[in-house]
C-alpha positions as CSV (number, residue, x, y, z in Angstrom):
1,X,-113.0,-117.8,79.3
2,X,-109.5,-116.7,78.5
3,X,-108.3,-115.6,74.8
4,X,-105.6,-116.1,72.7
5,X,-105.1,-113.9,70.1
6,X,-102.7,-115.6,66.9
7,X,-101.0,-113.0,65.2
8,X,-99.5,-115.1,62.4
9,X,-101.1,-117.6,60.2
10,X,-100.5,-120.3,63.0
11,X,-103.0,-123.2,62.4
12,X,-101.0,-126.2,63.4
13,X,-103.3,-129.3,65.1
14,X,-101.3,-128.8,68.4
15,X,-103.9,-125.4,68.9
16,X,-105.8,-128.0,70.1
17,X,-104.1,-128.2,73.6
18,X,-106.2,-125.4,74.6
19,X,-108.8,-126.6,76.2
20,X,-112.5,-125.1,74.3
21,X,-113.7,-124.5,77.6
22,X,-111.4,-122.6,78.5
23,X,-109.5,-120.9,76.0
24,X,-111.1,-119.2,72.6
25,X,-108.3,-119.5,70.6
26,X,-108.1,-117.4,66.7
27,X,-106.7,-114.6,64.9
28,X,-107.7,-110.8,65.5
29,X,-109.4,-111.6,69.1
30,X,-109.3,-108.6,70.8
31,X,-108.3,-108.4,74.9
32,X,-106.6,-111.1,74.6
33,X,-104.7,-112.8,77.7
34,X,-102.3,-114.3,75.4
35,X,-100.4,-113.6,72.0
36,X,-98.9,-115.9,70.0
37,X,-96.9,-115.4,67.1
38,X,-94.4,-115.9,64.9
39,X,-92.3,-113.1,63.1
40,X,-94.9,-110.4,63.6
41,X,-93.5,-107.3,64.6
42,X,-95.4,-105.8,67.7
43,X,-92.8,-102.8,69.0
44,X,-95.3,-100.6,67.8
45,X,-98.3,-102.4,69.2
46,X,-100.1,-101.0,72.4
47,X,-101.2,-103.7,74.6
48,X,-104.5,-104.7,76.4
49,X,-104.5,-104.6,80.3
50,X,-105.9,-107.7,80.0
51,X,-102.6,-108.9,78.5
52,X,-100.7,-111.5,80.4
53,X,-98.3,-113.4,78.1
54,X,-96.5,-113.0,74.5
55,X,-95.4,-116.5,73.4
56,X,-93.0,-116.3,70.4
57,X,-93.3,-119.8,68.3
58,X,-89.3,-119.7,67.9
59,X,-86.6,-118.9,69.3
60,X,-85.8,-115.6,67.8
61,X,-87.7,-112.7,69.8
62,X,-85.9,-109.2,68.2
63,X,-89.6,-108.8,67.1
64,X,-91.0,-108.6,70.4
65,X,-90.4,-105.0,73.3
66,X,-89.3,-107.6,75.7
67,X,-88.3,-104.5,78.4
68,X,-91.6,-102.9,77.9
69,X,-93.4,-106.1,78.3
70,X,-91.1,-106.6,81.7
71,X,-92.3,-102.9,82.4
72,X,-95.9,-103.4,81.9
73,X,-96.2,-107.1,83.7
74,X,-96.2,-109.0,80.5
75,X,-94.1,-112.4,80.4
76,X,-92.6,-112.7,76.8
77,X,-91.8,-116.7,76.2
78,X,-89.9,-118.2,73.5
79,X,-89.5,-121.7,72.1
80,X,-85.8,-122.9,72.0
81,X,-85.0,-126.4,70.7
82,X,-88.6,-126.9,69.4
83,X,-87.6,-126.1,65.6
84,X,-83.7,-127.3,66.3
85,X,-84.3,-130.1,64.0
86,X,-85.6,-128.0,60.8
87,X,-82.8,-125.1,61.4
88,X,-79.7,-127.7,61.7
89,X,-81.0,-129.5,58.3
90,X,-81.2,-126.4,56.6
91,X,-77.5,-125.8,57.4
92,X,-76.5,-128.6,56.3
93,X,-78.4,-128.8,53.0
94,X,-76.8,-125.4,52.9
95,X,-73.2,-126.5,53.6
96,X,-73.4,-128.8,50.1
97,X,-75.8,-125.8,48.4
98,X,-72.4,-123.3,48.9
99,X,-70.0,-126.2,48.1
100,X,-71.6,-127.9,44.6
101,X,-73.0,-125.2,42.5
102,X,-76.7,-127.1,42.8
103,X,-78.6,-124.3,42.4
104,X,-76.5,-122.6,39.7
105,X,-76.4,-126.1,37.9
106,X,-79.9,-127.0,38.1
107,X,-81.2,-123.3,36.7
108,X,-79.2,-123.7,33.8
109,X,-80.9,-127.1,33.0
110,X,-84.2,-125.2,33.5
111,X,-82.7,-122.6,30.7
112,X,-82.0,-125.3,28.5
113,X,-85.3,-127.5,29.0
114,X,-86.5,-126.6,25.0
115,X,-83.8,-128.1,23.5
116,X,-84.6,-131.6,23.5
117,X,-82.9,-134.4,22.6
118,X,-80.1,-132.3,22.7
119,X,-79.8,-131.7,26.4
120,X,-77.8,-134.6,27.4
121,X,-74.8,-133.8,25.2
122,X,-75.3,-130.8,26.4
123,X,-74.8,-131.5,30.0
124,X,-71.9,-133.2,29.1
125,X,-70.2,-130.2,28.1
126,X,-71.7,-127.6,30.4
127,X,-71.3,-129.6,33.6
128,X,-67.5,-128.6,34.2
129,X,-69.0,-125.0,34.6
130,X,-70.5,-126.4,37.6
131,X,-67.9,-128.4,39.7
132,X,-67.4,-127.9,43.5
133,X,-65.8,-129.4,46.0
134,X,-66.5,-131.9,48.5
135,X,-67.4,-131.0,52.7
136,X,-65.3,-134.5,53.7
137,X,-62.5,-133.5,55.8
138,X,-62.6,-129.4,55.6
139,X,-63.5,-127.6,59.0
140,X,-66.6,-125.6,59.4
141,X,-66.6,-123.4,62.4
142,X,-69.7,-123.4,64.7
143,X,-70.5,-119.8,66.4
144,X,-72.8,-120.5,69.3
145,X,-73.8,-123.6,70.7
146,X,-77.2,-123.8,72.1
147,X,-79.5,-126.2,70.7
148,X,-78.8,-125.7,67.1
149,X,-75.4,-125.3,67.4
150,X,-75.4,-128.2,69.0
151,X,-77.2,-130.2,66.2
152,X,-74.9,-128.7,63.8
153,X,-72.2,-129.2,65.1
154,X,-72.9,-132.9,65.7
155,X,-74.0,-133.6,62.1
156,X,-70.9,-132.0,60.0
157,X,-68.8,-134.4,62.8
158,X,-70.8,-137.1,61.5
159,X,-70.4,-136.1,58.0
160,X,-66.2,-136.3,58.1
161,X,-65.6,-132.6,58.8
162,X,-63.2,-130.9,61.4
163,X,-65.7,-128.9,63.6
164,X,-64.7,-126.1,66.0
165,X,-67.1,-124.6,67.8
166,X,-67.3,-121.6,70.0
167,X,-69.6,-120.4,72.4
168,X,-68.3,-118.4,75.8
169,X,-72.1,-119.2,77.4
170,X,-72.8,-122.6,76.8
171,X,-75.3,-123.9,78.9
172,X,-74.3,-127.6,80.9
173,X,-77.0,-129.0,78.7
174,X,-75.5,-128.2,75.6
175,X,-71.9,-129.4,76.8
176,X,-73.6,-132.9,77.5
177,X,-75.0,-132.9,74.1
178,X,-71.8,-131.9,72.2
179,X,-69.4,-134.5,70.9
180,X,-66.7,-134.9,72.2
181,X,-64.7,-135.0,68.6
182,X,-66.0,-131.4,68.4
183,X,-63.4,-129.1,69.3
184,X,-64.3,-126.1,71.3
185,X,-62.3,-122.9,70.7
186,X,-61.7,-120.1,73.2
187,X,-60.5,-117.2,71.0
188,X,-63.3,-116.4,68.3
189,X,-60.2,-115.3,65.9
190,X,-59.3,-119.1,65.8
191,X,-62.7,-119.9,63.9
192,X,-62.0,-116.9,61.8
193,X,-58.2,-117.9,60.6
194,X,-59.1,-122.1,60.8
195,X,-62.5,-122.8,59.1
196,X,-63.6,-123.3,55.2
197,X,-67.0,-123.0,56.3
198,X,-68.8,-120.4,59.1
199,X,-71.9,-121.2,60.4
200,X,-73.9,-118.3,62.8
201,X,-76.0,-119.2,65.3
202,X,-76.3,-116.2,67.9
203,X,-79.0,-114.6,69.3
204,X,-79.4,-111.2,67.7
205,X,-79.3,-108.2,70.1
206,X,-77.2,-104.9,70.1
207,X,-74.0,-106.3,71.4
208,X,-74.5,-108.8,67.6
209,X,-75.4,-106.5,65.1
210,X,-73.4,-106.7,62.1
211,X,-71.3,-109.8,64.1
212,X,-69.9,-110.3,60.5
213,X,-68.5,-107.4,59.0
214,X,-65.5,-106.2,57.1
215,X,-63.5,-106.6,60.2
216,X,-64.0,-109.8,60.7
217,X,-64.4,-111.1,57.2
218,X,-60.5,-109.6,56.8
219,X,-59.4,-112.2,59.2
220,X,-60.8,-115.5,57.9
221,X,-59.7,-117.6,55.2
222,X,-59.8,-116.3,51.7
223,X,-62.9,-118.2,49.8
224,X,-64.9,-119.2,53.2
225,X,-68.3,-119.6,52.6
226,X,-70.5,-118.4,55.6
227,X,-74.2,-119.8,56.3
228,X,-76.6,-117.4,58.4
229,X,-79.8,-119.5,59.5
230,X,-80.4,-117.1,62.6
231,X,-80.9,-113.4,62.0
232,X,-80.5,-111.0,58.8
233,X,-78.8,-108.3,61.4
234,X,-76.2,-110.4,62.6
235,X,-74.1,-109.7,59.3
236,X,-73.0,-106.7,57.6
237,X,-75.0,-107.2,53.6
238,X,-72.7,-104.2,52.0
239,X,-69.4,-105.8,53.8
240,X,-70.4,-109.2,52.6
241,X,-70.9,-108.1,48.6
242,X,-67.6,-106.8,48.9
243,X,-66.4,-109.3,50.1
244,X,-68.0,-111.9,48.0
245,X,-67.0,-109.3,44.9
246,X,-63.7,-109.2,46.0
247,X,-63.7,-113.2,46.7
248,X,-62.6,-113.1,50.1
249,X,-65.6,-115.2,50.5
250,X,-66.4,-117.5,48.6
251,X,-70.2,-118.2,49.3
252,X,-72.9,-116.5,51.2
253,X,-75.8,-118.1,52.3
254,X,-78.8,-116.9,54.0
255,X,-82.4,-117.6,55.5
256,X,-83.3,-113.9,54.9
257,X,-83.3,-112.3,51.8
258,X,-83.3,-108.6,51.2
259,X,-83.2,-105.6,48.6
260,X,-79.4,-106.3,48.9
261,X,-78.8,-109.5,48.7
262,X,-81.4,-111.3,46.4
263,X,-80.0,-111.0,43.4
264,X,-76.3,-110.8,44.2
265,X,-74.1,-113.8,42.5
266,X,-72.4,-115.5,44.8
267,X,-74.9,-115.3,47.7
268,X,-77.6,-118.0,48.1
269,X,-80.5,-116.9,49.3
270,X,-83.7,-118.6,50.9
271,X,-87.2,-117.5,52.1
272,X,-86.3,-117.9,55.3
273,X,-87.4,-122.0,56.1
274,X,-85.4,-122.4,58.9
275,X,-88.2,-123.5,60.4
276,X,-90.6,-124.2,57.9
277,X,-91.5,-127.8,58.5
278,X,-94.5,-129.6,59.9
279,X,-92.5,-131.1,62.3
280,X,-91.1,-127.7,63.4
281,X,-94.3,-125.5,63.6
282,X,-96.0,-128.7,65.9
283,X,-93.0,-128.3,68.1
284,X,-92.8,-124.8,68.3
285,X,-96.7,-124.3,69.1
286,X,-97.0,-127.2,70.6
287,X,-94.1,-125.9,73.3
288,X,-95.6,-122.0,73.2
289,X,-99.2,-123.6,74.0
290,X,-97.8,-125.6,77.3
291,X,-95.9,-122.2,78.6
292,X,-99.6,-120.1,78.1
293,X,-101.1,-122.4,80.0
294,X,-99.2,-123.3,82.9
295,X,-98.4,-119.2,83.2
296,X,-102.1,-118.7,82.7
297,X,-103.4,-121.2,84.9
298,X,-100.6,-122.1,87.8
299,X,-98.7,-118.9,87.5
300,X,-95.5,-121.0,86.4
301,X,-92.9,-119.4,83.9
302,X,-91.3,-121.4,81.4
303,X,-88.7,-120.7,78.9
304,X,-89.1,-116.5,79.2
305,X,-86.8,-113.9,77.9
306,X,-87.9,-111.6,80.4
307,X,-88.6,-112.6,84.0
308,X,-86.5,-115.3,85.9
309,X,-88.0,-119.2,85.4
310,X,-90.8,-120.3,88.4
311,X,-91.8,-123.3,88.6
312,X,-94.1,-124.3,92.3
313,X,-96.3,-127.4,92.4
314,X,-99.4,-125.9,93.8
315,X,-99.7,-126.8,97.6
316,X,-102.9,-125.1,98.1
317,X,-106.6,-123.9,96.6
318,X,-105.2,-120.1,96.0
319,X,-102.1,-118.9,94.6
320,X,-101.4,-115.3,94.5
321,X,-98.5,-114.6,91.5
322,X,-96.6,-111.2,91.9
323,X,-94.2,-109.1,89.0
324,X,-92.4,-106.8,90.6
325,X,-89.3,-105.2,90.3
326,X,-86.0,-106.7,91.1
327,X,-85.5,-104.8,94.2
328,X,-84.6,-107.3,97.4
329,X,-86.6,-104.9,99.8
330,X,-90.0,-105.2,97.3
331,X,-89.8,-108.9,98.8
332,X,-90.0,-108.1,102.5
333,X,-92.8,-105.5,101.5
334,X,-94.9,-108.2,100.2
335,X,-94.2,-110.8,103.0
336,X,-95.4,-108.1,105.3
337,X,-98.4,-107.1,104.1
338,X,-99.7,-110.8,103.4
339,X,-98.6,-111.2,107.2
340,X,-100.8,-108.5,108.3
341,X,-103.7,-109.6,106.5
342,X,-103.2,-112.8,109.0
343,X,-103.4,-115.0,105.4
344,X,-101.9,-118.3,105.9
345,X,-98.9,-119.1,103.9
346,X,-98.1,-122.5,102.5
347,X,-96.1,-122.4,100.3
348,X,-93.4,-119.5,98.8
349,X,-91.5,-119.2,95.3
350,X,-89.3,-115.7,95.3
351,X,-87.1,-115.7,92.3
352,X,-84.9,-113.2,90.7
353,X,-82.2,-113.6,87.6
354,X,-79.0,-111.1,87.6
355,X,-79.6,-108.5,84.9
356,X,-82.9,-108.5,85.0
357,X,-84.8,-105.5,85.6
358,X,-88.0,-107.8,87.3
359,X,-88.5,-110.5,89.7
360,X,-91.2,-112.9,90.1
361,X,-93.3,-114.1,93.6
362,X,-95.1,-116.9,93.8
363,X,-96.9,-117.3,97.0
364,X,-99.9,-120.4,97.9
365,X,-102.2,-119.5,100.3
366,X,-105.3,-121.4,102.3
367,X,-106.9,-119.0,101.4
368,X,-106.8,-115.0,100.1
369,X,-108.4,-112.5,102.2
370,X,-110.7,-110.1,100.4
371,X,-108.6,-106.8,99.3
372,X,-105.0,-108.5,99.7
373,X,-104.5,-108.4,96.0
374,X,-105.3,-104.8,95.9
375,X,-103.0,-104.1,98.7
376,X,-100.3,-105.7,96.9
377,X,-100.7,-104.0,93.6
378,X,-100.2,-100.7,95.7
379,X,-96.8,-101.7,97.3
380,X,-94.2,-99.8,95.7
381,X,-92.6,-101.4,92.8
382,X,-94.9,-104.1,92.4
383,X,-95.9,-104.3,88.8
384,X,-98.9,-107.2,88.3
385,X,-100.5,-109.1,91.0
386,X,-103.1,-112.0,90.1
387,X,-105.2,-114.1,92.3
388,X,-105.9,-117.9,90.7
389,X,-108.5,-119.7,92.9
């Protein structure tokens, strides 16, 4: 029976690809194979041996010690596209919430609600405090265009804007998916100087803290308003107040409110529902469920942060499934000993992915002699070994 331990309140109907009699599935299980989660921080968390996978319901995975998982033989997953939907309507809900006053407008009514029959005379005079300005034909600028991107990106287009977007690394899927009205910029300063609106949708690592700062916020159009649906780190909150103060921009809105920026005129900020929809969470645990599984059971890797995708149709009763590091001569260590232990070979998966630290094996056999796992776990620089029969 294998475990998976849910370190957030995940109970979403799609728990029920687990199969009961295999998997006992609920929150605090302890020696768990797998972990799955949602924004729970675990960089502090000591892990099981009996740990084989993390499998973040998102796409976001700051929260997770992806290079001590790597280090210790732990697969970290993730879950990108699965809550693309919910993120790109959020943007765009928040593209007319920085452009119309709604929220400003709509708390005043609240203010006002004891007066009456006096209210609609009211609104009549109060309502010029809360006039905006239209989305039709201004340019919103799109940084980083993976699967949300993507969907944004697409959707403004529709909506009558002038979209540029801008993404060094986009993958051939996303280029399929883009429109072709969207323009794509090359130099990141043309988003700055062109666009009324900036939406961010980067991964967040070191080389994206504090993207948006003071820097960069001096070189884009006076009065932009800038949506952040993808990490609180990837902006600079004490450059942005200034700059909202000083109204070099004109509206800040963000999925992740802080000390700083919750009560701060000027900046919108939400409880972080990027993803908070039915539909989303199904996706999202519905996509981190498959990955456990397949990893668990037929050794394939899916959609990890970590190691280098393997996918092998099993060709034969026993598979033996290697982490080791990304050294090519670890490779001809562990074709030689399965060689001497006169095992027969079937089938062979050895993959690799530049700039990562690990590499993945794996290997179907008729059978596995008694002790060749051992003998592999002792090779030099081999991490995990596992047998599935």
């Amino acid at each position: 029976m294998y475990k998976v331990n849910l370190l957030n309140n995940i109970k979403s109907p799609k728990l029920e690809l687990f199969d009961k009699s295999k998997y006992e599935v609920g929150h605090d299980t302890a020696n768990a194979e797998a972990l799955m989660l949602r924004s729970a921080k675990i960089h502090e968390m000591e892990f099981s041996p009996q740990l084989l996978c993390i499998a973040r319901a998102g796409a976001g995975f700051n929260n997770i010690p992806i290079d001590r998982c790597a280090k210790e033989g732990i697969v970290v997953f993730n879950t990108p596209g699965a809550n693309a939907e919910a993120v790109k309507e959020l943007v765009i809900c928040s593209l007319f919430l920085a452009s119309r006053n709604i929220i400003a407008g709509a708390n005043w009514v609240k203010s006002v609600a004891d007066k009456g029959t006096e209210i609609p005379a009211m609104v009549e005079i109060q309502k010029a405090q809360y006039a905006g300005a239209e989305i039709l034909g201004k340019t919103l600028g799109v940084i980083g265009l993976g699967a949300i991107g993507v969907k944004i990106a697409n959707a403004a287009r529709a909506l009558g804007m002038n979209v540029l977007g801008y993404d060094p690394y986009m993958s051939e899927q996303s280029k399929k998916l883009l429109s072709s009205e969207v323009k794509r910029i090359e130099n990141l300063d043309e988003i700055y100087t062109q666009s009324d609106y900036i939406s961010i949708n980067v991964p967040y690592m070191e080389a994206t803290k504090h993207f948006i700062n003071k820097e960069t916020i001096a070189k884009m159009k006076k009065g932009v308003k800038i949506i952040n649906a993808a990490r609180a780190e990837l902006v600079n909150d004490d450059d942005i107040i200034t700059a909202i103060e000083s109204g070099q921009v004109g509206n800040y809105v963000t999925d992740f409110p802080n000390a700083k920026t919750a009560g701060v005129n000027g900046i919108i900020a939400i409880p972080h529902l990027g993803a908070s929809t039915s539909e989303s969470e199904a996706n999202c645990v519905s996509m981190a469920a498959q990955q456990i599984i397949d990893y668990i059971e037929n050794g394939n890797i899916t959609n990890s942060v970590n190691l280098p995708a393997a996918n092998l149709p099993r060709s034969a009763e026993a598979r033996i499934c290697i982490i080791h590091d990304n050294k090519p001569e670890i490779n001809a260590k562990i074709k030689a000993e399965i060689s001497s232990s006169g095992a027969k070979v079937e089938e062979t998966l050895y993959v690799a992915a530049e700039g990562k630290e690990t590499a993945y094996a794996l290997i179907d056999l008729a059978e596995v002699p008694g002790g060749l796992a051992e003998k592999l776990g002792k090779v030099e620089g081999v991490i995990k070994v596992r047998s599935l029969i």
